[in-house]
C-alpha positions as CSV (number, residue, x, y, z in Angstrom):
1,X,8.2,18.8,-40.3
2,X,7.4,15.6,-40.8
3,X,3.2,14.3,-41.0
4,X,1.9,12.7,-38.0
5,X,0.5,8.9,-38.8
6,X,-2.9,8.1,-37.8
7,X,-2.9,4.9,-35.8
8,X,-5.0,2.0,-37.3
9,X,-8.1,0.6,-35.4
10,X,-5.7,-2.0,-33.9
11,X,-3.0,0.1,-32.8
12,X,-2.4,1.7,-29.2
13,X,-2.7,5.2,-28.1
14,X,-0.8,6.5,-26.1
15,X,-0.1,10.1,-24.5
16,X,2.4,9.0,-21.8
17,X,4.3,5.7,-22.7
18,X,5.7,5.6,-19.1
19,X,1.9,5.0,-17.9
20,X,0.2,2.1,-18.8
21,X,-3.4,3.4,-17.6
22,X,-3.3,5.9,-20.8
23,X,-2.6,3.3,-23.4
24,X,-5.6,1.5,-25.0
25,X,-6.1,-1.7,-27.6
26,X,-9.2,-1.7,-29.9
27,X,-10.3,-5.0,-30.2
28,X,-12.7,-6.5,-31.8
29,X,-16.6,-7.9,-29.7
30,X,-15.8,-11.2,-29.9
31,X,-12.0,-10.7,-28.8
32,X,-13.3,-8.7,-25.7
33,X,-15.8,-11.4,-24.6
34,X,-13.1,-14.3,-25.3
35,X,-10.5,-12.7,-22.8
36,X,-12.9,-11.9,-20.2
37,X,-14.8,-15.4,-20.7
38,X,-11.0,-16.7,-19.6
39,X,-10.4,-14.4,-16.8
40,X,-13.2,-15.0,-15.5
41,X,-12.7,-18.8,-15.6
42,X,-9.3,-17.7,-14.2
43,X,-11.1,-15.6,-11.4
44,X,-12.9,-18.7,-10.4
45,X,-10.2,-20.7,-10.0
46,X,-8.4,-18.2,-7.6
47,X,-11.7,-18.6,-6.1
48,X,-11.8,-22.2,-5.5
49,X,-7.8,-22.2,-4.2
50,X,-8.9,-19.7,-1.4
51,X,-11.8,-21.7,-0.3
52,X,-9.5,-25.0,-0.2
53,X,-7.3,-23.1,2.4
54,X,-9.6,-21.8,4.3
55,X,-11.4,-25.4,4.4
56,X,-8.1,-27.2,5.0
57,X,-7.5,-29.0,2.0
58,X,-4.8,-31.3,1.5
59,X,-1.4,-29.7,0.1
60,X,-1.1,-31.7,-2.7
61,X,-4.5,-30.9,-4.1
62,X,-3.8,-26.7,-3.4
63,X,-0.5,-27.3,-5.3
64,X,-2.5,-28.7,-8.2
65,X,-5.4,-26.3,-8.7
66,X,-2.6,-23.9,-8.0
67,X,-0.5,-25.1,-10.9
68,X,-4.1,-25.3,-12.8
69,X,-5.0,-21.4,-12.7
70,X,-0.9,-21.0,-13.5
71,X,-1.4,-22.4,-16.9
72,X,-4.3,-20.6,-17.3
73,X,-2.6,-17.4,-16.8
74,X,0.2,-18.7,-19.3
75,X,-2.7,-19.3,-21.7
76,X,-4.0,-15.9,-21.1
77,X,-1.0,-14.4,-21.8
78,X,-0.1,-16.2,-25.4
79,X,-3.2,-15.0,-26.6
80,X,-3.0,-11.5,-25.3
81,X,1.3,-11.6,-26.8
82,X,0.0,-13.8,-30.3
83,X,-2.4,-10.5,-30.7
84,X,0.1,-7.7,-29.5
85,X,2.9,-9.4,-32.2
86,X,0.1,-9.6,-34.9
87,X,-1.1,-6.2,-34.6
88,X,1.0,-3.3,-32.3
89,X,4.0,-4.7,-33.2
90,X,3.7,-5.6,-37.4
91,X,2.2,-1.9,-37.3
92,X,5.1,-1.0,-35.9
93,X,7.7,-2.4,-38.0
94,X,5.8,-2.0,-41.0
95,X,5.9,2.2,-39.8
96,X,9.7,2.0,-39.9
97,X,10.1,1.8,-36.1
98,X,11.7,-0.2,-33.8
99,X,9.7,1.2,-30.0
100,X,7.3,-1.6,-30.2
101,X,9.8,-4.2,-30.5
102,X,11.6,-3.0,-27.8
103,X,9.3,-3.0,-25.4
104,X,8.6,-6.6,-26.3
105,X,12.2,-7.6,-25.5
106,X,11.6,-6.0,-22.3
107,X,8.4,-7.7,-21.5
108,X,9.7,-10.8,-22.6
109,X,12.5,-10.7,-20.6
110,X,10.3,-10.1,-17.4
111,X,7.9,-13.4,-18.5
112,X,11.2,-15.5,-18.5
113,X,12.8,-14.4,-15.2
């Protein structure tokens, strides 16, 4: 029988690795209020793009707040993959295990279709 590893304050817990509402991330204050500081910046954009149809804006100027919040998102989502690589995945690896990793390949794989 083997002994059962604690996860670290930065790793994820999970009962159910098929269901993503059971899985958590610790982060730190300031890491909280950073993301939702940019998703709600992100928020408001999305915001502003539905007021522009329903005011008839011109196409052009949709497209580019459109493409706007887009990189936003892609922002977003470096700093949320930059933190998963530092922490849940290292962990991982440095456990001897490769489950992390693989699920990154995977996610990866969906950000790049």
């Amino acid at each position: 029988m083997s002994a059962k590893k604690e996860p670290s304050d930065n790793t994820i817990k999970s009962m159910d690795k098929e269901n993503c509402c059971c899985r958590t991330k610790v982060r730190t204050e300031k890491e909280h209020k950073d993301l939702m500081n940019r998703l709600s910046r992100i928020e408001g954009q999305i915001r502003g793009i539905r007021r522009m149809v329903e005011e008839d804006a011109y196409c052009i100027d949709i497209i580019n707040q459109v493409a706007a919040a887009n990189a936003a998102l892609n922002s977003f989502t470096k700093v949320i993959l930059a933190d998963h690589i530092h922490t849940c995945v290292t962990e991982d690896v440095q456990a001897g295990s490769s489950e992390k990793v693989d699920e990154l390949v995977k996610t990866l794989q969906k950000l790049m279709k």
